[in-house]
Residue, then its C-alpha position, 0 to 999 in steps of 0.5 A: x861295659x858301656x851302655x848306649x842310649x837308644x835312638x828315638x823311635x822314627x817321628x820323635x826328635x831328641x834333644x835340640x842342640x845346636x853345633x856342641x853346645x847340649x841341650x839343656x836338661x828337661x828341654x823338650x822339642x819345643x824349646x830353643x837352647x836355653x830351656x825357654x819353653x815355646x807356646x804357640x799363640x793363643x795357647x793357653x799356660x803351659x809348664x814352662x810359665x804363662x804365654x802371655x807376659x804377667x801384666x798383659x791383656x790376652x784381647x790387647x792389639x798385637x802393636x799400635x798399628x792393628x787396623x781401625x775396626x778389626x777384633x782383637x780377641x776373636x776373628x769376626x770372620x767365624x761367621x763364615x764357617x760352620x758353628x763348630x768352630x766357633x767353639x774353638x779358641x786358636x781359630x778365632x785368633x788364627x783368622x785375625x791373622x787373615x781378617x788384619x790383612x784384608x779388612x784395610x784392603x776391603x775397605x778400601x775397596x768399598x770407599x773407591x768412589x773416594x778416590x776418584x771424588x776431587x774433593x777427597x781424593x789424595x793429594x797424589x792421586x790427582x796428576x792421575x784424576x786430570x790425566x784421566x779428563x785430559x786438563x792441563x794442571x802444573x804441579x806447582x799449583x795450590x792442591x786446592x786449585x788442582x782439585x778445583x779444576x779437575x771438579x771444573x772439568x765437565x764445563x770447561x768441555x762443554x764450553x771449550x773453543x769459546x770465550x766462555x770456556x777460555x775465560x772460565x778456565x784460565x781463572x780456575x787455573x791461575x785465580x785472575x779474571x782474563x780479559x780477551x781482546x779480539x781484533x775489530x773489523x778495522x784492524x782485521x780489514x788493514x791487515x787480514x793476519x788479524x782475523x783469527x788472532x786474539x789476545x789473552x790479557x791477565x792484569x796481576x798484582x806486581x811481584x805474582x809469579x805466573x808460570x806462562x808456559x802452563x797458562x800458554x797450553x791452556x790457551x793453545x789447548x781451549x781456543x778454537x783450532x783455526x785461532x792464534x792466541x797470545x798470552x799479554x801479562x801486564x803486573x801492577 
């Protein structure tokens, strides 16, 4: 007479197996095939051998990466909950789950006013700060120039449409003093098409690139609205 094994109670599962391969004997419902017990983080040892690897700090970081300034053993945000659980030792390691995610995204949050600071802000971030202040900056200059002229910003409008203000920014730009010609009374009462035209002169060491294109929208962009101003590059 043969004898059937009765099936678990409803709520209780039974041997883990996985397609025809058995379950290995005195497994429980916490341990994959193989046998190798499963104990949740943070828990204590169990029959099956410590959680935690012989040889291991419990209160060591999970990976080099853990974030500057986060506990590694208890969550500094038990501070927030009520007394009771800061008692409890799967809670205070629960929470540091949370606490690794959001301190960077705080402190970040706290340190904004760096990000838009020229002097600190990221290198990437500055096309984005001189959007902001309309400046014309090329990508292919110095980080330490685009940072110079965005903290230059402020006067170069206070200045802009006078020589002053030309003068002051193509110097940020480019590192070279302008020299800007106005035509005299004479030429202009010769030739009266010279009267709101000036001539931008940047004398440069020979063999210098200069990207004319940018410096020509520099010049467009701070001369007086009703003026034509020529960009002259003399190398030597």
């Amino acid at each position: 007479m043969s004898t059937r094994e009765a099936p678990p109670p409803p709520g209780v599962l039974g041997p883990v197996t996985t397609g025809n391969v058995p379950a290995t004997p005195g497994a429980d419902s916490l341990s994959p095939v193989g046998g190798s017990p499963v104990h949740p983080a943070g828990g204590g040892d169990g029959p099956g051998g410590p959680a935690f690897p012989a040889g291991t700090d419990r209160h060591e970081p999970p990976d080099e990466a853990w974030p500057p300034g986060v506990p590694t053993d208890r969550s500094s945000y038990l501070q927030y909950l009520p007394a009771i659980y800061g008692r409890n030792d799967f809670m205070a390691r629960y929470l540091l789950i949370f606490e690794a995610i959001l301190s960077p995204i705080e402190r970040t949050i706290a340190n904004i006013s760096d990000i838009f600071d020229p002097a600190t802000a990221p290198s990437d971030i500055l096309p984005w700060l001189g959007s902001w202040l309309g400046v014309v900056m090329d990508e292919n200059w110095p980080e330490e120039r685009r940072r110079d002229l965005i903290r230059n910003a402020a006067e170069l409008y206070h200045w802009r449409g006078t020589r002053r203000g030309l003068t002051h920014y193509i110097h940020v730009a480019t590192g070279f003093e302008p020299e800007i010609i106005e035509p005299t009374l004479s030429e202009i009462s010769s030739s009266r098409g010279q009267a709101f035209r000036f001539t931008v002169r940047l004398r440069v060491p020979r063999g210098t690139r200069l990207d004319r294109p940018s410096i020509q929208r520099i010049i467009d962009a701070e001369k007086p609205a009703f003026a034509v101003g020529v960009l002259e590059v003399i190398f030597g």
